[in-house]
C-alpha positions in Angstrom: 19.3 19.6 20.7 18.1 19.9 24.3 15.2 18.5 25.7 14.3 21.1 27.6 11.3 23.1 26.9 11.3 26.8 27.1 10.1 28.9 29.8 6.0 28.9 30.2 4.5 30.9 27.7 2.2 34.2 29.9 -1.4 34.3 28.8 -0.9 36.9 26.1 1.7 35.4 24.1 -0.7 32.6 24.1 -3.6 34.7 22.9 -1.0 36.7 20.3 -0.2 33.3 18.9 -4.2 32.2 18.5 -5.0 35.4 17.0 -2.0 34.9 14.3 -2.6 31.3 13.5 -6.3 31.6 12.8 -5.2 33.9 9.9 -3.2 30.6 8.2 -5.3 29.6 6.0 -7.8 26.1 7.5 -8.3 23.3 5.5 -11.2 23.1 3.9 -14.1 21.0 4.5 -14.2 18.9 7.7 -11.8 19.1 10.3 -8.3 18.3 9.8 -7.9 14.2 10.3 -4.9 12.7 12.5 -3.9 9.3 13.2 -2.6 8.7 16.6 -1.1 5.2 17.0 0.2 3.4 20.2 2.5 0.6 20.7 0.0 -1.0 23.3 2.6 -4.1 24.2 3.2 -5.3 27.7 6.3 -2.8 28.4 4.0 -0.3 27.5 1.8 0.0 30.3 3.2 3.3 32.4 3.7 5.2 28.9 -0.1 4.2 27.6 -1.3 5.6 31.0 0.5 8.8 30.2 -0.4 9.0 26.9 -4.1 8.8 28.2 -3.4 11.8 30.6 -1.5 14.1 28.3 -3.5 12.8 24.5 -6.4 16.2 25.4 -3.8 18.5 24.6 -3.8 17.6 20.7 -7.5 19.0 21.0 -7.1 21.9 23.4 -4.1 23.0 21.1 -6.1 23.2 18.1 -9.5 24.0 19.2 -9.5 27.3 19.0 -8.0 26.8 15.2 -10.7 25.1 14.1 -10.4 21.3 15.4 -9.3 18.4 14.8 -10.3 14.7 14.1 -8.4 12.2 15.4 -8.3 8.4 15.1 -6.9 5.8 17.6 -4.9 3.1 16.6 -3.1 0.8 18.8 -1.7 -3.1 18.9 -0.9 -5.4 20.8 -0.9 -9.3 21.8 -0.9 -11.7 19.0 -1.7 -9.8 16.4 -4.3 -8.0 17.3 -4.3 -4.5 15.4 -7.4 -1.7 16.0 -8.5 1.3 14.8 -11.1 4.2 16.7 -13.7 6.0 14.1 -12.5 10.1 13.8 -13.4 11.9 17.0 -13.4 16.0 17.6 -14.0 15.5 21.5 -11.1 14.5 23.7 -13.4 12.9 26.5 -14.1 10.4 23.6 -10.8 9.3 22.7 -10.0 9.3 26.4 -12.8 7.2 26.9 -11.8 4.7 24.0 -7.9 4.5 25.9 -9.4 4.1 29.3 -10.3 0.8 28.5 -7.3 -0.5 26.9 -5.1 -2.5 28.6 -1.3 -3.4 27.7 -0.6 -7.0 25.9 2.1 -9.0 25.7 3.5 -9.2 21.9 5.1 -7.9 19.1 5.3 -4.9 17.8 2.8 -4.2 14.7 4.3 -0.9 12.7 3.9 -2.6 9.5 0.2 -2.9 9.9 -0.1 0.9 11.3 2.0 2.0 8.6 -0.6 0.3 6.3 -3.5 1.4 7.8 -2.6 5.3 7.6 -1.8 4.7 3.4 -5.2 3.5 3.0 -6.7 6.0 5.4 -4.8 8.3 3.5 -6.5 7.1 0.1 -10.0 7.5 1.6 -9.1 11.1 2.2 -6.6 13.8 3.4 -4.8 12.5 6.4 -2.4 15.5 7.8 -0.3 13.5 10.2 0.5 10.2 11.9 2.1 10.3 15.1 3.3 6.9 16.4 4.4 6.7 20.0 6.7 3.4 20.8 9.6 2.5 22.4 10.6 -1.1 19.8 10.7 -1.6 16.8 10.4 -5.8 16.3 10.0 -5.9 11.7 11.6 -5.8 8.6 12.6 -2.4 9.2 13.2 -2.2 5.4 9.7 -3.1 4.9 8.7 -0.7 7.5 10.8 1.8 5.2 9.2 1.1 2.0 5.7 2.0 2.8 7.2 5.2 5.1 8.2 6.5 1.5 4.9 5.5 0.2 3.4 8.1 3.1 5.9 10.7 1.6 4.6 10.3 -1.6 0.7 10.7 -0.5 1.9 13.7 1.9 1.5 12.1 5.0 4.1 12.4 7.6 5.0 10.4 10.7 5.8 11.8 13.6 7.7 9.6 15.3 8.1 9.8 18.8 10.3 7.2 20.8 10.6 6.4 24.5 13.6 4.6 26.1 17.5 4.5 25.5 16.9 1.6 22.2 19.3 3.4 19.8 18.6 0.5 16.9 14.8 1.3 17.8 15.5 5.1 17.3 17.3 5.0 14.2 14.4 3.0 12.7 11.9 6.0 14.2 13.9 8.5 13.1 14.5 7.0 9.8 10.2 6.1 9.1 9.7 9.6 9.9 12.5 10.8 7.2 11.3 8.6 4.3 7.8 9.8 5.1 8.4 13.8 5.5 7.8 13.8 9.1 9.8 14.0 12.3 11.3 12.1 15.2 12.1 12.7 18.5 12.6 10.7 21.8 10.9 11.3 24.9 11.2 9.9 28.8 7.9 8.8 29.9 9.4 10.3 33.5 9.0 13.8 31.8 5.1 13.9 31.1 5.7 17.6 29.8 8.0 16.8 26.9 5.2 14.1 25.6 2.4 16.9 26.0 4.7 19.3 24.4 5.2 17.1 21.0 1.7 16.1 20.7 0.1 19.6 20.7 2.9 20.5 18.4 2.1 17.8 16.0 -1.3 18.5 16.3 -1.0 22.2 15.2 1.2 21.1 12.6 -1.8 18.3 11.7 -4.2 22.0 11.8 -2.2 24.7 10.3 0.7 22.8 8.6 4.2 24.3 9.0 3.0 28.0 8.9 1.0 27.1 12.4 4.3 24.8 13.7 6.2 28.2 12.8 4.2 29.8 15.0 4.0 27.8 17.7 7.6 27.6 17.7 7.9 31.1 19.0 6.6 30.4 22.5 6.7 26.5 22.9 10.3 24.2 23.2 9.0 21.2 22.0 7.3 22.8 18.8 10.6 24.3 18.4 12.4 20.8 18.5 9.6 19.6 16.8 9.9 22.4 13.8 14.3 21.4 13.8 13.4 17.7 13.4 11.2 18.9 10.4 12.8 20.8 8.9 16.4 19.7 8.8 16.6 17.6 6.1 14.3 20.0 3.7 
């Protein structure tokens, strides 16, 4: 499937599509919770800087559907593992990454895979998305407690930067056990990262009906959607 996103959607189709998806049906109660997790190891630096400039766009994607809480997670150095409180304002969780800085380490999936089960226990969690370019574990282990998100209804959006093929199959294969999707991205193509987030945070907002949706006039909700999808 290509990369490539479509051609920039005009103002109307944009306003067509917010008109349609506020008639999906909200969750109810609070705002929709996501968990957005970064591998925040040395070799991370350039793509946590990105992530930091593109990350509003889960907000600004979904703000007109109602909102969204998300949650920061990120780890790095020698075992060192954190996670944000729920925000609704992107200058907060912009302010939270500003002042993180890359580690040397391992990589920690295990413990963000965790984290999102229990999260997910306290209360509906509608999507992880975990942004990383290694994968450095057990990735059986790593599998196991993907399946357990499947079974609480909590998907993973994997999303992978760099050529690591062994890396990717593990993404992609977290995301499959768990119900969610996986797709790679090039941190020297801000857009495609942009693109994913705000399609996994409509999906986090309006579920697939919304992803549907968005699919019409956005590329990477339309890769997203495949990557969904394909096994179902």
């Amino acid at each position: 499937m290509s990369d490539r996103a479509g051609p920039p959607s005009s103002p109307n189709a944009v306003a067509a599509f917010l008109d349609e998806a506020r008639r999906v049906a909200p969750a109810a109660g609070a705002a929709p919770r996501l968990i957005f997790a970064l591998d925040a190891t040395m070799s991370r630096q350039p793509t946590w800087d990105l992530a930091c400039t593109v990350q509003a766009g889960m907000f600004e994607a979904t703000a007109r559907l109602g909102g969204l809480a998300v949650q920061l997670v990120y780890f790095r150095g020698f075992g060192e593992c954190r996670a944000s409180r729920f925000v609704g304002d992107p200058r907060a969780l912009t302010g939270l990454m500003a002042g993180i800085t890359c580690r040397g380490g391992q990589t920690q999936i295990g413990r963000v895979l965790r984290h999102a089960r229990n999260e997910a226990g306290k209360g509906p969690v509608k999507a992880l998305i975990l942004v990383g370019d290694a994968i450095e574990e057990d990735l059986d282990g790593l599998c196991a407690v993907a399946g357990e998100l499947g079974l609480l209804g909590l998907p993973a959006f994997c999303f992978h930067e760099g050529p690591d093929a062994q890396a990717g199959t593990g993404f992609a294969e977290i995301a499959r056990l768990s119900g969610g999707a996986y797709a790679r991205f090039d941190a020297g193509a801000p857009g495609t990262l942009a693109g994913l987030l705000r399609a996994a945070a409509v999906y986090a907002s309006r579920g697939l009906d919304g992803l549907r949706l968005a699919a019409r006039e956005d590329g990477e909700a339309r890769r997203l959607l495949g990557a969904l999808t394909s096994g179902r």
